[in-house]
N, C-alpha and C positions, 0 to 999 in steps of 0.2 A: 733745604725744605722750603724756600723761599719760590723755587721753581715748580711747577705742578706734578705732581705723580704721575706715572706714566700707566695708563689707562690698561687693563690686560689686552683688550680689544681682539679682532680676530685675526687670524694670519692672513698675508697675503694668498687672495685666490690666484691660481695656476692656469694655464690656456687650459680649455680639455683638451682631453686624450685625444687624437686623431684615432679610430678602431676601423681596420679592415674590417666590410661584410662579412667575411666566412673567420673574423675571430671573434665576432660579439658574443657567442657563446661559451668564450672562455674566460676564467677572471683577469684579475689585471696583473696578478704577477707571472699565471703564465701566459700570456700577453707580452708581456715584455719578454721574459724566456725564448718565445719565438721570433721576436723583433731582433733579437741579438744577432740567435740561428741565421737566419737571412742577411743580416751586411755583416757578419763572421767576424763579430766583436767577442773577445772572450769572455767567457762566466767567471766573474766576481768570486774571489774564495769564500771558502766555506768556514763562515765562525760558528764555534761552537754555542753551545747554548749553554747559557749562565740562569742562575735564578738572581734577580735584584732584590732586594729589599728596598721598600720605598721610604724613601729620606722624612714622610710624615709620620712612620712607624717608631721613629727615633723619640720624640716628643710625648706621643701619644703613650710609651711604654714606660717613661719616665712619669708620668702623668698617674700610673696603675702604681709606680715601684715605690715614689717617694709619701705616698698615704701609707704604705705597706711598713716602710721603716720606721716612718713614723708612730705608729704604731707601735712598736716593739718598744721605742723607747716610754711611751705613754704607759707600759705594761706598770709603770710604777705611781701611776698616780691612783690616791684613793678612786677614783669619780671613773677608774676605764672600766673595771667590772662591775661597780654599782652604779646602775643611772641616777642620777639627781636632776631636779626640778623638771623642766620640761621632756626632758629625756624619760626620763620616771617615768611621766604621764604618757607619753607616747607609748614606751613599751607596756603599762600597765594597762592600757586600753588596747590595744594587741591581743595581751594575752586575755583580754575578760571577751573578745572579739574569737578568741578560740575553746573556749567552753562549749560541752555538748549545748547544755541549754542555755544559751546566752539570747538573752530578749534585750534588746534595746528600748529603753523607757525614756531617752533623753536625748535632745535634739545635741549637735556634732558644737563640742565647745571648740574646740581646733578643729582647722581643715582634715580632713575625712581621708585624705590618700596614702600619708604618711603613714597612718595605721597599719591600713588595707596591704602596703606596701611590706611592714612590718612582720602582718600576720603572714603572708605568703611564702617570705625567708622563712621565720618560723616554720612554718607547716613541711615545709620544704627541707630545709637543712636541721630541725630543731633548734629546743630553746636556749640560742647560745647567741651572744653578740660579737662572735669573733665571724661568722658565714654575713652578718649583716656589714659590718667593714666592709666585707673583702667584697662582698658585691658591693658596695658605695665606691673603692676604688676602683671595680672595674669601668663604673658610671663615671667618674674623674675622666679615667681617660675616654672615653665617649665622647664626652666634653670639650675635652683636647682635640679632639678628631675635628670635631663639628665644629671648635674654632679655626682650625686647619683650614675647613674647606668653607667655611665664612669668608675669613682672610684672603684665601686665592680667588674665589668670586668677588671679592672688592679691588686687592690691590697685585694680585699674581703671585708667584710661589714663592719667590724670596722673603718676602713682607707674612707671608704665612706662615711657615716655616717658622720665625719669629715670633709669632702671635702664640703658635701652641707650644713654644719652649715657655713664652712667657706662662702662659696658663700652668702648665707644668709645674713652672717653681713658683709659683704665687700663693705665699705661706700660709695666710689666710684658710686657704682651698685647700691645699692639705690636710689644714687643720682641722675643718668642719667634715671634712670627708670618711675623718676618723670617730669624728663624735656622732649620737644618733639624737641625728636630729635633720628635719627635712630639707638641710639647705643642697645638698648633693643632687639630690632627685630634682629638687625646683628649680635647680641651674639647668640640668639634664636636656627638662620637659621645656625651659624657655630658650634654652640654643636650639634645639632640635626646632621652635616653632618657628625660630626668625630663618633655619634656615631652611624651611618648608616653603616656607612664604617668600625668601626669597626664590627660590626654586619655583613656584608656584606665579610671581612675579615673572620673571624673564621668559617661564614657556607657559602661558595661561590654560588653564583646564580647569575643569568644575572639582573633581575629584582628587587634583594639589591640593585646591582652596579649601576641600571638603577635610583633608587631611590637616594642613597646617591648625583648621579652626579645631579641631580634634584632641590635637597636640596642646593648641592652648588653652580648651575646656579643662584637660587634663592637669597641665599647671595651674588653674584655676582653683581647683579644688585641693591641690598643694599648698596653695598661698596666693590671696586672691588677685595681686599686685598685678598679674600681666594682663587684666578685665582691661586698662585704659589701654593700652597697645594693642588689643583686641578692635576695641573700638573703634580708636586711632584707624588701622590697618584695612577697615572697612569702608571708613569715609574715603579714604586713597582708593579702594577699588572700584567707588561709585565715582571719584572725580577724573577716576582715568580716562569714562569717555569723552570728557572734553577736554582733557589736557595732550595738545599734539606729542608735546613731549615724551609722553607716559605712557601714550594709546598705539606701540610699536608691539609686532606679533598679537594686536589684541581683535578680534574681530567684532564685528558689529554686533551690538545687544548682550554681549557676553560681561561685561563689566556688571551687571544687576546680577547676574547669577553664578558668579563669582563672590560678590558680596553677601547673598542667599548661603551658599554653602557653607563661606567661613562662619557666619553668624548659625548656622546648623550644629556643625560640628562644636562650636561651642557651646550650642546649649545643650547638645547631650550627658557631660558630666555633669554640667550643673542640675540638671533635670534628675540625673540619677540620685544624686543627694537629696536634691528637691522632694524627692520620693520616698526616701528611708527617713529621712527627717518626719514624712507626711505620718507613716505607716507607725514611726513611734512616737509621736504627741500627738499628732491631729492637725501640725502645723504644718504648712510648706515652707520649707526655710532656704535655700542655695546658699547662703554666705553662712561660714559658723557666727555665733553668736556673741563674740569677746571681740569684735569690731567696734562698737560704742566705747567700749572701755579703752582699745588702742587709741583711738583719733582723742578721748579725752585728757591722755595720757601726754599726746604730744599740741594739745590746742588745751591749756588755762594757765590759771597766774603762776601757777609753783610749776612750769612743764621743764626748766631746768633739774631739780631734783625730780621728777617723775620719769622723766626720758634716762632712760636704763635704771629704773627702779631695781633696787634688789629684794629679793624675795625677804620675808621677816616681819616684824614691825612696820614696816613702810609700808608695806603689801599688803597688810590684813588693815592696815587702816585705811589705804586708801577703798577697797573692797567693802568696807561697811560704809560709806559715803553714801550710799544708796537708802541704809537699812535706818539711819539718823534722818534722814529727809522721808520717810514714810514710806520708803519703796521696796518692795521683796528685795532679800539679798541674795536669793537663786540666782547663780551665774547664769543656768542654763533661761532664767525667763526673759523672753524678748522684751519686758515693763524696765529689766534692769541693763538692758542691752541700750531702752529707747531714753533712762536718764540717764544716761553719760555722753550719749549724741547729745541729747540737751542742753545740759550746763556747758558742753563744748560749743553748742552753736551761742548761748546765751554771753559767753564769755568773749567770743568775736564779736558779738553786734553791740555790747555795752563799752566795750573796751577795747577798738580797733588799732590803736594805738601802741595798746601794750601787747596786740595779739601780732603787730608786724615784728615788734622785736622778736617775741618769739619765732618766728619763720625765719628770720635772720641770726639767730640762734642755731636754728635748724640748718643752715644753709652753711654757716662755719663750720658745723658737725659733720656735715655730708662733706663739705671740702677737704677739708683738714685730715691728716694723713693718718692723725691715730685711731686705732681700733677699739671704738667706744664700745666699751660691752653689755651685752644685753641679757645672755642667759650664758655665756662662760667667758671669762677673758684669754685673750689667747697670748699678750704676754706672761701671765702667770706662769701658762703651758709649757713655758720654753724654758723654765730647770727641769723639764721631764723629758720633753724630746730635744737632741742635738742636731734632728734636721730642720723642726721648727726654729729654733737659736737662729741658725743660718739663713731661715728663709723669713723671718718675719721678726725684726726690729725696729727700734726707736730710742731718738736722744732727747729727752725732754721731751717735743711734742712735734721732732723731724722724723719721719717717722717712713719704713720701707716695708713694702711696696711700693702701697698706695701715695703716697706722697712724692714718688718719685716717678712713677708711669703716666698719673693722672694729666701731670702738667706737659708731656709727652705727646697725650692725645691730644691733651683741647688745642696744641698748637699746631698737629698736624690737620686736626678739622679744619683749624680757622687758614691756614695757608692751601688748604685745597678746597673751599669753600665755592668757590668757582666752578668747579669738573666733577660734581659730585654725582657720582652714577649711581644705577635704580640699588644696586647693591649695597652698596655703601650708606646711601640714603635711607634705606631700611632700617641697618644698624644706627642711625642717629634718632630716626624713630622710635624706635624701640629704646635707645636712653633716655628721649626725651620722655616717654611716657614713664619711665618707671620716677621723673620727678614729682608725678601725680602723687603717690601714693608716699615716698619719702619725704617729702614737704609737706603733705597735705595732713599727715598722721604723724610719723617720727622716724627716724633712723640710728641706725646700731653700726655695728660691722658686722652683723649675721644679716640683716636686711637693707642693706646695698652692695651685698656679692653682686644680684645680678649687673650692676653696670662694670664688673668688672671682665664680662665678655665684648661688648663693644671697647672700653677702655685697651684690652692688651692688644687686637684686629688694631685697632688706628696706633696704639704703640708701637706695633713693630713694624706699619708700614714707616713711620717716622725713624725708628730708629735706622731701617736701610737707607731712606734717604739722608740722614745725617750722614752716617756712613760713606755715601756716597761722595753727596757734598766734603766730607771730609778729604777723601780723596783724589776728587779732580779742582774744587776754588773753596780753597778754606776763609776767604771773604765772605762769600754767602753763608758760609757756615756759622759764623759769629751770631748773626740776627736771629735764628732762629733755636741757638744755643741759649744764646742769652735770653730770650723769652720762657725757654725752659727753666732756665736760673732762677729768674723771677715769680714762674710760676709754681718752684719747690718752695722757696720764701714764703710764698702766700699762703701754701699748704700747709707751713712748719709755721704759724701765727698760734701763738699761746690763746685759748680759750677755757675759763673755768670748767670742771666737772668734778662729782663728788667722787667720780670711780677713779682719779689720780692719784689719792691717796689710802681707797678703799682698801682692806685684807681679804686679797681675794683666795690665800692659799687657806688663811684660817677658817672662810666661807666652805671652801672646797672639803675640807676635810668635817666639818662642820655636817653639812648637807650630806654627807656620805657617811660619815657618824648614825645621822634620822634613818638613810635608807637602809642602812646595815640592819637594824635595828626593827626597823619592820618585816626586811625578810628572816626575822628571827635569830639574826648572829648578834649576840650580846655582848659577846666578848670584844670582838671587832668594832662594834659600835661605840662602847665606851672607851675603847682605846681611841679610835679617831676623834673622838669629841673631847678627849683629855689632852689630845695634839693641839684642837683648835682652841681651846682654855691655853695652852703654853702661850699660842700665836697672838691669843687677843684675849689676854685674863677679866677686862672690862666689859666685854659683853654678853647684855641681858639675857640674849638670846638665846647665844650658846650656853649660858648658866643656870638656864632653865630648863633648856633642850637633854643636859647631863645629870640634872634632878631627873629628869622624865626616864632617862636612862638608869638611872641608881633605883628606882621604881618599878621597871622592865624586867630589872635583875632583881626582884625578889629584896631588895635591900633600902623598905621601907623608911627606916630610923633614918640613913641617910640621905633620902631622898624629902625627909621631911626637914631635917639639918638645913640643907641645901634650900630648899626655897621657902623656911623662913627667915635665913641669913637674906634671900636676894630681899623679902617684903621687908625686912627692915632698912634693904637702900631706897625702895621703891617702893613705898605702901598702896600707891594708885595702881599698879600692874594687876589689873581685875585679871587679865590669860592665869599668870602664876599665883593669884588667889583660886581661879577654877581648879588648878595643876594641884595643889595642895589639898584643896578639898577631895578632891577624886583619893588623892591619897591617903588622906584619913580616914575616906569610907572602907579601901581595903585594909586598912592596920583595924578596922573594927571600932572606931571611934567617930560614931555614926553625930552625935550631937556638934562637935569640933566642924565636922565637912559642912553640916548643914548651916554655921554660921559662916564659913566662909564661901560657902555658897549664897548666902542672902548675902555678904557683904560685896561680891564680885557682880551680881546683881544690880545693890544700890552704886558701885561705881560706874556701872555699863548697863544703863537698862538695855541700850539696844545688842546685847551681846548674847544670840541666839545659845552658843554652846553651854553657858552658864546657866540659862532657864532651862533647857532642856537635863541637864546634872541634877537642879536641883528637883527636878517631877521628877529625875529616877528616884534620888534621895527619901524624896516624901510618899514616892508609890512604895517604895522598901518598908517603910516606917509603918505602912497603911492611912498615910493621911491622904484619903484621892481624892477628897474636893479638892486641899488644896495641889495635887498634884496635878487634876486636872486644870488649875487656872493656871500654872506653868506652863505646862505642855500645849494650851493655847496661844499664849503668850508668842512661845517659842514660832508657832508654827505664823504668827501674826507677821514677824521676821521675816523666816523662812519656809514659805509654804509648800517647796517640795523635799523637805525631809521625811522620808519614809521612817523612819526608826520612831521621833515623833508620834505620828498619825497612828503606829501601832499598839506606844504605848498610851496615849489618849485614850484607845478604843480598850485598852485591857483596864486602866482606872473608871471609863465608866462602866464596863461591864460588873465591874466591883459595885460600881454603886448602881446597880440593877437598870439602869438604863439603852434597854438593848437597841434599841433606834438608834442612839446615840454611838454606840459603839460598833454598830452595821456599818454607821457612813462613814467613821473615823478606817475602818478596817477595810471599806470601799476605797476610799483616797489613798493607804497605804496598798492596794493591790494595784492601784491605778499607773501607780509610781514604781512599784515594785514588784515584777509578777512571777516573780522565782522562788517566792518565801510557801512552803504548804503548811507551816502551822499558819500563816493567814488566813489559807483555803479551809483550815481544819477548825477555825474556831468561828469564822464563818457560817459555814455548815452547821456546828451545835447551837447557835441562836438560831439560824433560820429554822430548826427544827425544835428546837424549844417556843419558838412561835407558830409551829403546827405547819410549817411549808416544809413538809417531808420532800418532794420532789426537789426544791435549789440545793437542802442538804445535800443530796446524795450527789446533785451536781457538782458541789464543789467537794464534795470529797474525790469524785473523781479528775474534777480539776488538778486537786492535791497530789493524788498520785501519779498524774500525768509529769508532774513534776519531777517526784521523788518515786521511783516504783517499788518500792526496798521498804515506803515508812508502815512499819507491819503497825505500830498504832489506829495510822488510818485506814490501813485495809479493815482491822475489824472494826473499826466506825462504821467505814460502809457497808458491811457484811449485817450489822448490827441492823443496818436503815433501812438496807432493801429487803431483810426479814420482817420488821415492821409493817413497812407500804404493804407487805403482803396479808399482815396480822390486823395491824390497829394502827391508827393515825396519829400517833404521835409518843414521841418518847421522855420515858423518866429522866429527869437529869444525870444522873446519877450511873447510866448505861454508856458511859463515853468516854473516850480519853482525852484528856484536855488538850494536850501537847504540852510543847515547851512557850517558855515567857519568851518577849524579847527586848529587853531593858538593856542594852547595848552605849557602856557608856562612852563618852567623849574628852580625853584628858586634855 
């Protein structure tokens, strides 16, 4: 490795053909055919015709087959038919993204593709998660492919070859390729882009450049990380026309509009969000909105425990950060998106100091071979699959793959640092940039896969030439072994993290417990949540989560057993005083809920869900002033809760205040435009205020909605008889609908 890799370069050119005048019209084999005829050389036997299979099909089929096994063995973990946490989210936003009448009221809290991506399998194959796998491993091997033909455009076919077995078996990649979740796709879309651009690179054309930038608009709105490589990849196309070096096949003036296109084609997905974002807030947005909160997450004083936060307690606390400092706790408001960029920049410019340690922090994490987890761990994974076991371990904190290929690469960079060609050069671009967004915010082992497409292309060209070296001066071979030695050492260097010790099988069954449970299997639910009580009898969470479920199930007494045994360990846990009181209101023990409702309260004033409990509470009881100064309260928090705003607008309506209850009923349609008892109660103030015309409008609003709610039809039936009789209607001529007092345990 000490000697320079051998450049693929072009073959040696041949003399031309000498062509007789009277044979230019023929091709060139027969051409030769008649060259033979004439000095009465004989014709060459006849081989038969074979079919080949191409030696990168080997890789790339391995790449489909090993997410496929994997799989089967996954068949037995709680979390492969029930999504949990971000998976949940994804597919639950999918399916509300395939509702006839689905309206979009809120700007994209996750990138937008994965859905989009979601709903299409769906819509396509149905609502099933075994056609989304198998399309993600068909994308693995894609993958494969694209590293295939990366690898031979930097370093020639043997080194590639290489590169996409490695891909192949890179446990990691398997592993995510079976879970749903966007990292399949967002490898996909940024190999396909480098190797657009490189393509776009070696033979210049507007319509490469228009493509690659396309490709990576596309991964943008997957996960925004490849924006600096974007960038990056532009200023390279404007410097090409002065750099001699760079400015080969390129013609004159063509470097600025080269640069035009790729920055085209990227703005066009962004722009397409830019645009559904626009149509449903009012806002133009292109980046989702839980970016403040990442870069917070990995830039302040606590960012060692915040970097791979687990979902729970940590997570709802750090989430109300916002709501304690005065600021809406609506994930979706860009106010709460703009304090956590804040206190993040506030925290470097007060305390640079302590913010380099953390980036030095960051940088151990990113090095370091183990696979920090972020939304699932993937050693946990490997008592369920027997080919993850095999393709993704660790001893203490030495750890395989990555710990093993990483220091592979960086020594075959740094010994061909010298001959580094435009191909190759790309892919080190393209690593460098993704340091932006990994340094800059935080990293896991779900978000630094992508450097593991450049990492295995320079692996495997290293590993042929060890190879090599091994076989003809195993002198040379030593230096550049030995650097590798050293640079697994470095890799395998112990660093603190709380997920070393975390229970993540107890979490897994835990979280697949809640999901059960929501899609209505009760039984299932409480059995997994009583596994993850075996695995971790101490915690809060899960002991609350299984009151919640003994609740679910109809089996009030011990759901009330249960989380007053937890407040007697935990008298401060205002969640499981809200939890208790929800549940004394269904046992009928309406004065009990309502003090442990003011008591969850006075321990959390800022804790929206608890105000808003107790305005149902006291709108049940008919107390609506004071219901009404909860459900203000609540909404002071959090100002896009629609369920809120509707029951505001029903306690003032109570207290005859119909103005008050128009704008409360306005804000919840503003927020929420699927709901028709909104439209329909709407409607009877506007016409109990004599504006017959808005009534019948939103009656018909209402059934635009709903065409079936035979209540409102005769509202409206009722209205447009009137407009024709007399201007205004008795109260008493109308159906009210239904309440919507929608509680929150």
């Amino acid at each position: 490795m000490s000697r320079r890799l051998r450049r693929p370069g072009k073959p040696r050119r041949e003399p031309p053909e000498r062509v007789r005048p009277a044979d230019r019209a023929m091709g060139r084999a027969a051409r030769l055919k008649a060259g033979r005829a004439r000095s009465g050389a004989p014709e060459p036997p006849a081989s038969p015709r074979s079919f080949r299979i191409p030696l990168a099909a080997v890789p790339v089929g391995l790449a489909v087959l090993l997410p496929l096994l994997h799989g089967i063995g996954m068949a037995r973990s709680p979390a492969f038919v029930v999504p949990i946490i971000d998976a949940q989210e994804y597919v639950r936003t999918a399916l509300r993204m395939l509702e006839p009448n689905h309206v979009q009221t809120e700007p994209f809290y996750h990138s937008p593709m994965y859905p989009w991506f979601l709903r299409a399998v769906f819509g396509a194959f149905g609502l099933s998660l075994g056609p989304v796998r198998l399309v993600q491993a068909f994308l693995n091997g894609l993958i494969g492919l694209l590293v295939y033909h990366l690898g031979r455009r930097s370093f020639g076919c043997p080194s590639a070859l290489v590169a996409a077995f490695l891909w192949a078996c890179w446990g990691p990649a398997v592993f995510y390729a079976g879970e749903i979740l966007n990292v399949t796709l967002l490898l996909f879309l940024q190999a396909l882009t480098v190797y657009l651009a490189m393509a776009a690179w070696c033979s210049p054309s507007v319509w490469r450049w228009g493509l690659a930038g396309l490709a990576a608009g596309t991964a943008a709105i997957t996960r925004p990380d490849i924006l600096p490589f974007a960038g990056m990849l532009t200023g390279a196309c404007l410097l090409r026309a002065v750099v001699p070096r760079w400015s080969q096949n390129l013609r004159s003036g063509r470097s600025v509009a080269a640069a035009a296109a790729l920055c085209a084609g990227v703005a066009v997905p962004l722009l397409l969000v830019g645009a559904v974002n626009h149509r449903a807030t009012g806002r133009f947005l292109v980046l989702p909105v839980n970016s403040g909160l990442n870069f917070y997450i990995g830039n302040n004083p606590d960012a060692r425990m915040t970097i791979g936060i687990r979902p729970g307690a940590p997570w709802d606390e750090l989430n109300a950060r916002p709501v304690r400092d005065g600021v809406p706790q609506d994930p979706h408001d860009p106010a709460n998106n703009a304090y956590f960029y804040r206190r993040a920049f506030e925290f470097i410019r007060r305390r640079p100091v302590a913010w380099l340690g953390v980036v030095w922090y960051k940088v151990r994490t990113l090095v370091g071979g183990y696979e920090l987890p972020e939304t699932f761990d993937v050693y946990v994974n490997r008592r369920f699959s027997p080919v993850l076991a095999a393709l993704a371990w660790r001893i203490g904190m030495f750890a395989f793959p990555w710990g093993v290929f990483l220091p592979v690469a960086v020594v075959t960079v740094w010994c061909n640092r010298r001959c580094v060609m435009s191909a190759s050069g790309l892919l080190l671009l393209f690593a460098g940039s993704m340091l932006v967004p990994l340094l800059g915010f935080w990293n896991s082992s779900r978000y630094r896969m992508p450097l593991v497409i450049p990492i295995v292309v320079f692996a495997g060209a290293g590993l042929v030439e060890l190879g090599r070296q091994w076989r003809e001066d195993r002198r040379r071979f030593v230096r550049p072994a030995a650097a590798v030695f050293a640079g697994v050492v470095v890799c395998a260097l112990p660093y603190r993290h709380f997920s070393t010790t975390h229970d993540f099988l107890a979490e897994i069954h835990a979280f697949a417990g809640m999901a059960a449970l929501d899609e209505g299997r009760i039984k299932q639910g409480i059995a997994l949540l009583d596994r993850a009580l075996q695995l971790e009898p101490g915690s809060m969470d899960v002991r609350a989560n299984r009151a919640w479920a003994a609740e679910r199930a109809g089996d009030l007494a011990d759901a009330i057993t249960r989380y007053e045994a937890l407040l007697r360990e935990h008298p401060g846990a205002a969640k499981v005083r809200n939890n208790l009181a929800f549940t004394y209101s269904k046992a009928g023990r309406d004065d009990l809920a309502l003090e442990q409702y003011r008591e969850a309260v006075r321990l959390d004033p800022a804790y929206p869900d608890a105000r808003y409990n107790l305005g149902n509470a006291l709108m049940r009881n008919r107390r609506f002033s004071e219901a009404v100064e909860q459900y203000r309260a609540a909404l002071r928090l959090r100002p896009a809760h629609a369920e809120s705003w509707f029951n505001l607008g029903s306690s003032l309506e109570q207290l005859g205040d119909t103005d008050g209850a128009l704008a409360a009923y306005g804000e919840y349609l503003r927020i929420k435009r699927d709901n028709p008892d909104a439209y329909n109660r709407v409607a009877i103030l506007s016409i109990k205020r004599g504006d017959l015309d808005r009534g019948i409008e939103y009656f018909r609003r209402a059934l635009a909605v709903k065409p079936d709610y035979a209540e409102i039809r005769e509202n409206l039936r009722i209205a447009e008889q009137l407009r024709r009789s007399r201007p205004a209607a008795p109260p008493g001529d109308f159906e009210e609908g239904s309440g919507h007092a929608s509680p929150h345990p």
